[in-house]
C-alpha angles and dihedrals in degrees: 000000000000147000089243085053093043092048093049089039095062089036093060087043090055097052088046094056091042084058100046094053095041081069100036113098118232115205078264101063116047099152116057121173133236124341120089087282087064110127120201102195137002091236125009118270119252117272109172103098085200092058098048099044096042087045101017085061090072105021140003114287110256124224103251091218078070088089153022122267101254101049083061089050089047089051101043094047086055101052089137090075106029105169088323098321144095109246098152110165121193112269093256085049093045100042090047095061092039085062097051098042083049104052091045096046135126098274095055098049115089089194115129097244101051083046089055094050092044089051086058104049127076116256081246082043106127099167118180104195121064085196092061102043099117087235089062093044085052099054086049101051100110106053118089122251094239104062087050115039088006085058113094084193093064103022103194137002081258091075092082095169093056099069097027119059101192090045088118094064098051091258112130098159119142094248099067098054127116119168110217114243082018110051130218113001118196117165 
């Protein structure tokens, strides 16, 4: 072999890899645009409207790919005392929306995000509350306590939707956030 295939050799190598990383998502960028790597959402939006009328009537909706499996079974199998409050369904009701949490979940989405939260909670993990997975407190680090829970205009880290615009859709990125009373917020 010589210098002149080596060299090509290296060179080909070096734009591969180029091209490889200008379409390789770093924990920064979660939305690209165009191309076959485009992503439209980090977890899929709700469509159940069952779901989202029976849950969506007291609090946002939550994504199901928010959470495991078996965090959405605890909770729906503990609707009596739901956060402090009594949100019992009927059983077909109940069942229905079970089914749908559960096969949506975090642990059947192979979506970066669920994969994230999955990766920080212990396999007996069943956490309830998507604002307190440590994931969540992480990503939400850097903003000051007082335009969030000092806000009456957005009230807790649990009202998803009030911060992030796009929240319905499954799309939580930095880039769509506007903290009401502040503005947009970017760390």
């Amino acid at each position: 072999m010589n210098n002149k295939t080596i060299f090509g050799g290296l060179l080909m190598a070096g734009f591969l890899s180029l091209s490889i990383s200008s379409i390789a998502y770093s924990d920064d960028d979660h939305e690209r645009e165009g191309g076959i790597f485009s992503r439209t959402s980090d977890v899929p939006a709700v469509t159940n409207k069952q779901y989202a009328t029976e849950c969506g009537s007291c609090h946002f909706a939550y994504q199901p790919g928010w959470l495991p499996e078996r965090s959405w079974r605890q909770m729906m199998n503990n609707l009596d005392n739901h956060f402090g409050e009594n949100a019992e369904l009927d059983d077909a009701t109940r069942e229905s929306i079970t089914n749908y949490l559960a096969g949506r979940s975090a642990d059947t989405l192979p979506n970066r995000m669920s994969r994230r939260i999955l990766g920080s909670l212990r396999a007996d993990e069943a956490p309830l509350r998507i604002s307190g997975l440590g994931f969540m407190r992480h990503e939400h680090n850097e903003i000051p306590t007082r335009l969030i829970e000092g806000n009456p205009k957005v009230g807790s880290r649990s009202s998803c939707q009030a911060c992030h615009t796009q929240a319905a859709a499954g799309i939580f990125n930095e880039h769509g956030v506007n903290i009401p009373g502040f503005g947009r917020y970017d760390d």
